[in-house]
Each structure stands twice: as structure tokens, then as C-alpha cells.
C-alpha positions as a Markdown table, in Angstrom:
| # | Residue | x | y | z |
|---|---|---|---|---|
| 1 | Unk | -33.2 | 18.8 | -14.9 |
| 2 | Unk | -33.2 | 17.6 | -18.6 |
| 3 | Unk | -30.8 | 14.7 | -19.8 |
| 4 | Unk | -29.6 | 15.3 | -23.3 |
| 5 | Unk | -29.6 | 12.1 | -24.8 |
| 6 | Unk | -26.7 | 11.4 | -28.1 |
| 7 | Unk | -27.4 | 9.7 | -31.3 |
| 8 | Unk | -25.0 | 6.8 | -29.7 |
| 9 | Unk | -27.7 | 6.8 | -26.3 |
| 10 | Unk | -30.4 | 5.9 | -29.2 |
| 11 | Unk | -28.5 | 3.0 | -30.7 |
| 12 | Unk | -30.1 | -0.4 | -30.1 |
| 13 | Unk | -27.9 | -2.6 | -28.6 |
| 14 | Unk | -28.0 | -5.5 | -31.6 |
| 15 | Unk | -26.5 | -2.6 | -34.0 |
| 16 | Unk | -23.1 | -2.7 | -32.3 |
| 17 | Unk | -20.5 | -5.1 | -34.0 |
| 18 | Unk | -20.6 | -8.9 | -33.5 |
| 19 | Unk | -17.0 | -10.4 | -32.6 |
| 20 | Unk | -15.1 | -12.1 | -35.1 |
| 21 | Unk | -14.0 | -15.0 | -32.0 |
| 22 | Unk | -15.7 | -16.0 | -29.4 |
| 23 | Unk | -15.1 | -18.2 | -26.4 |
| 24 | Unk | -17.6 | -20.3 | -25.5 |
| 25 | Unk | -16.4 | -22.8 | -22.7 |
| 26 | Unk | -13.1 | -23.6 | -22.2 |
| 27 | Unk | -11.8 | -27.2 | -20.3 |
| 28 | Unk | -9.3 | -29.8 | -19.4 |
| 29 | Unk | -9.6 | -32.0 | -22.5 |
| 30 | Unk | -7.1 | -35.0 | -21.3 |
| 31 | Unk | -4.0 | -34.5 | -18.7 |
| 32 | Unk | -1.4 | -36.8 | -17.4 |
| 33 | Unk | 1.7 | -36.2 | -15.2 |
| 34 | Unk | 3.8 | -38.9 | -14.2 |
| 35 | Unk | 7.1 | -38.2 | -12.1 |
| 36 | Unk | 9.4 | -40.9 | -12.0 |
| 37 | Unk | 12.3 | -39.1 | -11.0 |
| 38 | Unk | 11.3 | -36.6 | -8.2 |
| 39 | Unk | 14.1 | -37.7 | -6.0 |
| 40 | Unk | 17.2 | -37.4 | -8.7 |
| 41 | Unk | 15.1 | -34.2 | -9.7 |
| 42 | Unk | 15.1 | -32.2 | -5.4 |
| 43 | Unk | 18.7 | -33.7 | -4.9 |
| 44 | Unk | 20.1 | -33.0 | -8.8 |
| 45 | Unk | 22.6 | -30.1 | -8.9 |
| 46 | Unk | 22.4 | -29.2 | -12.5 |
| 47 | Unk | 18.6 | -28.6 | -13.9 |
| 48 | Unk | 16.9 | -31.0 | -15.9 |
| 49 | Unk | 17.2 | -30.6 | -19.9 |
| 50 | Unk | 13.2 | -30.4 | -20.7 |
| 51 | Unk | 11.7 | -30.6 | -24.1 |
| 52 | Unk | 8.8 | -28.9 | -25.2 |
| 53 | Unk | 6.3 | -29.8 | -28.0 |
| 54 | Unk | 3.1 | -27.9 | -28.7 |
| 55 | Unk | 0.8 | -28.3 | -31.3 |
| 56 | Unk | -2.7 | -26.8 | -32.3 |
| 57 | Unk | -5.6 | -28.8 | -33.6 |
| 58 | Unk | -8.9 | -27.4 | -34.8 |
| 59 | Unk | -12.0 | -29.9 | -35.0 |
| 60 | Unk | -15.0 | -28.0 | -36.6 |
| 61 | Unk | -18.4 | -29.0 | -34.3 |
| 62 | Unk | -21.2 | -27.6 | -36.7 |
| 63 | Unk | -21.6 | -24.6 | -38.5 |
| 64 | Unk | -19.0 | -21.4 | -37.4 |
| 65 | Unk | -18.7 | -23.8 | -33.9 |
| 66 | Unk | -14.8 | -25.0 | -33.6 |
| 67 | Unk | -13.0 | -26.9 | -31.1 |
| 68 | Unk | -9.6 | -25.9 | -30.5 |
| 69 | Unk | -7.3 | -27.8 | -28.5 |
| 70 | Unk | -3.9 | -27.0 | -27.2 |
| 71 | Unk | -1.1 | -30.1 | -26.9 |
| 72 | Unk | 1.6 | -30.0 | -24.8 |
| 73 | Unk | 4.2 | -32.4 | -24.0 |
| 74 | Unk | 6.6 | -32.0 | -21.7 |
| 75 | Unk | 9.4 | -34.0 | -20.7 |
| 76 | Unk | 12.5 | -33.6 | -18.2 |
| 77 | Unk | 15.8 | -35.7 | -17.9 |
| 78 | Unk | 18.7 | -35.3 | -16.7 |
| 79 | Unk | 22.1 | -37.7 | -17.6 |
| 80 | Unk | 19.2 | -39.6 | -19.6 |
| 81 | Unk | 16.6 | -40.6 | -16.8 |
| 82 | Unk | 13.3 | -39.7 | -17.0 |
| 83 | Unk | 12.8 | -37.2 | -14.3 |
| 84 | Unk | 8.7 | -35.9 | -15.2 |
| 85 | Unk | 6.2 | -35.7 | -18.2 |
| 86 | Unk | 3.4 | -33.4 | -18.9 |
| 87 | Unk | 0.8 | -34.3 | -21.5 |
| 88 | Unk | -1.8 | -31.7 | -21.2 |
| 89 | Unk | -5.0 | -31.5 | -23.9 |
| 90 | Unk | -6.5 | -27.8 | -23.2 |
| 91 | Unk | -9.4 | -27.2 | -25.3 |
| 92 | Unk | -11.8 | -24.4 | -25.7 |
| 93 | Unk | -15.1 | -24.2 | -28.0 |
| 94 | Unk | -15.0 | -21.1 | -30.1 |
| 95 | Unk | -17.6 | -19.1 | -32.3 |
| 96 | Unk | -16.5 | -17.7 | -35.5 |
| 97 | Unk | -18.7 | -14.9 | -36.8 |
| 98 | Unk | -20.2 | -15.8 | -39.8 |
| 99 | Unk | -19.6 | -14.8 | -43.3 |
| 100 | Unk | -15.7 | -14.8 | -42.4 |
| 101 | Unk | -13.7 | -16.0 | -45.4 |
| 102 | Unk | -11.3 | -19.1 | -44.9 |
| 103 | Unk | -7.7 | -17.6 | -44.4 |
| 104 | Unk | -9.6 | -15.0 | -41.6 |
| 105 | Unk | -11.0 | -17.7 | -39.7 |
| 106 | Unk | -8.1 | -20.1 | -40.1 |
| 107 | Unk | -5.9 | -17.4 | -38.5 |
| 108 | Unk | -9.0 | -16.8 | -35.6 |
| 109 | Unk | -8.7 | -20.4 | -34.8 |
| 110 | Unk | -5.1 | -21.6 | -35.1 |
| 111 | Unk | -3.5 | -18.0 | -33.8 |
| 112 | Unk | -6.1 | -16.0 | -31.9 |
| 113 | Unk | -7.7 | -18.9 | -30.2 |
| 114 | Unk | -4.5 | -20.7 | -28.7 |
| 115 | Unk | -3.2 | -17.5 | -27.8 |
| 116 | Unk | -6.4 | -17.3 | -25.2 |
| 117 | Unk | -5.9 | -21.2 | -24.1 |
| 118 | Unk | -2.3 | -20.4 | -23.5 |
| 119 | Unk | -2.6 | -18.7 | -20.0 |
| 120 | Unk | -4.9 | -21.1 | -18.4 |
| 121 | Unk | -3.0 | -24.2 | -20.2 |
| 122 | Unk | 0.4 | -22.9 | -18.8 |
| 123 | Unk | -1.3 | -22.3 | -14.9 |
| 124 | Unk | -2.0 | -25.8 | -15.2 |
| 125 | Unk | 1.7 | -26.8 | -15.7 |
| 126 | Unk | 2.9 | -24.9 | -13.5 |
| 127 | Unk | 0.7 | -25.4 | -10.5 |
| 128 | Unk | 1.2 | -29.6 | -11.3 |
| 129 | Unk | 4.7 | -29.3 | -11.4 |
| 130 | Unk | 4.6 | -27.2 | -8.2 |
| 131 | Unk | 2.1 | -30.1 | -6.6 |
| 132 | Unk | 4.8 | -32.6 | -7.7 |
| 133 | Unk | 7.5 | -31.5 | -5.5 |
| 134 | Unk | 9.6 | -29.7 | -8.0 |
| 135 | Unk | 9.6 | -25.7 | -8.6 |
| 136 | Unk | 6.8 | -24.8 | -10.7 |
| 137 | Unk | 7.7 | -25.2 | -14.4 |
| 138 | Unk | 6.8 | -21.4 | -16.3 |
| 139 | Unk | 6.4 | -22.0 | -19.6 |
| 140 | Unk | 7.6 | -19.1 | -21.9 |
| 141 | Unk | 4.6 | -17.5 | -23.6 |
| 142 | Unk | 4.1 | -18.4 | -27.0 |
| 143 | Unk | 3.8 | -16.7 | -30.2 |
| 144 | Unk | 1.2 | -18.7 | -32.2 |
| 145 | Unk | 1.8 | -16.8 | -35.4 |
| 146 | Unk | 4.8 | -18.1 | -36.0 |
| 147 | Unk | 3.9 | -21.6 | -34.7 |
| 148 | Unk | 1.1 | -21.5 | -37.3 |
| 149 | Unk | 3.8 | -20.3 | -40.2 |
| 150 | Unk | 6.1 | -23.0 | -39.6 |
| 151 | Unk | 3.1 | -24.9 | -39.5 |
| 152 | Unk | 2.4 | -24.1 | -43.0 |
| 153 | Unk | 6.3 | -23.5 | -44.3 |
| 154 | Unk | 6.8 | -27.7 | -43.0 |
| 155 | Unk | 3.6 | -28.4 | -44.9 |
| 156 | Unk | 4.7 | -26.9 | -48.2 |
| 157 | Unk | 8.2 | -28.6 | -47.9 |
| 158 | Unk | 6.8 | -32.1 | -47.6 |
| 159 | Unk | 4.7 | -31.2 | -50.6 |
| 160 | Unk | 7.6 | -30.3 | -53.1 |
């Protein structure tokens, strides 16, 4: 029995195309919960009002090697009393491929990398919020892209 081998079969693998991204490692970068108000929070009859604050910074660590870093911060209260906070640093290293021009790899790492901290970032919250005696706190996901555009929209207001 023969095996008929195709032209892709006889393609070395270093031919096939490099990805733009890449995740490296991905980590815990700072985290604090504090939960001041668990009692008002299991016996409260109306939910909390809760505030949510992300924001996306990108530190470059040599050449096409970036550290991006998800910030939340979280906060509950309810008739003005602190009831939890959430202050969560998720970072992740990522490679860029090189050659990319700036506006690709700005949109790699302020958009594309986030978007892949995002589930494990929001796991944490929930599984802390859970620990802390309150029902687990979901966070919505979160469109990066438009984060990134008002982002740049604020930027260019505070310029004029």
C-alpha cells in the first residue's frame, strides 16, 4: 500500500505563518479585596449600586515583547456605605510579530490582548466575590475596541 503524499505533506513546518499575538505567560500582577460591609451586603434587600472602572496599560519589555495589564476596580455601596472593593492587576506578556507597523500592533495590544486577559481576570472576580460571602459578581464581557476608541476620542478632546 502506497501513501500519496500532497504538496501541503512536503511543506516544512517553519513555512507556515507566524502569529501576529502571542501569549506568553499570563499572571496575577497585584489584587486586593476588602469587604467591609458583608453583613449590610447578605441581610440588604435592594442590591448594592457597584461601579466599574477598567483600564488597559501596555509597558513595552524589549523588542516586539509587551506587558499588558488589565485594571479593574470595583466598588459596591449601598445608601452610601462601603459594602466591597475589587482592585485586580491582570497582566499577561505578549509577542508581537515583527515588522508590524504601529497602528497594527497598537490595536494587537490594547484590543486583542485584553480581550484574552478578560476571561481569566473576570473568573478571578467572581470566584473572590463568591469566597467573600456574597453571590459571585459576573462581570459583563467587554468590548475593548470601543474602550480603546474612547480611549483615543478623550485623548483628542483634552488636546483641542
Amino acid at each position: 500500500m502506497s501513501v500519496k503524499k500532497t504538496k501541503k505533506d512536503q511543506q516544512p513546518a517553519s513555512s507556515q505563518e507566524e502569529p501576529k499575538l502571542m501569549n506568553n505567560a499570563h499572571y496575577i500582577k497585584d489584587f486586593s479585596f476588602e469587604n467591609p460591609g458583608v453583613l449590610k451586603n447578605i441581610s440588604a434587600e435592594e442590591g448594592p449600586n457597584i461601579s466599574i472602572n477598567i483600564h488597559v496599560d501596555v509597558n513595552p519589555l524589549a523588542e516586539d515583547v509587551y506587558e499588558a495589564v488589565i485594571l479593574l476596580n470595583i466598588k459596591a455601596d449601598s445608601k452610601g456605605e462601603a459594602l466591597f472593593l475589587v482592585e485586580l492587576s491582570y497582566g499577561g506578556i505578549f509577542r508581537t510579530k515583527p515588522g508590524l507597523d504601529e497602528k497594527e500592533k497598537k490595536h494587537l495590544l490594547l484590543v486583542d490582548a485584553p480581550t484574552l486577559l478578560f476571561p481569566f481576570a473576570r473568573t478571578i472576580v467572581a470566584n473572590t466575590t463568591r469566597e467573600g460571602g456574597l453571590p459571585p459578581l459576573l462581570l459583563n464581557p467587554v468590548d475593548f475596541e470601543k474602550l480603546s476608541q474612547q480611549a483615543v476620542n478623550k485623548e483628542l478632546q483634552v488636546k483641542h
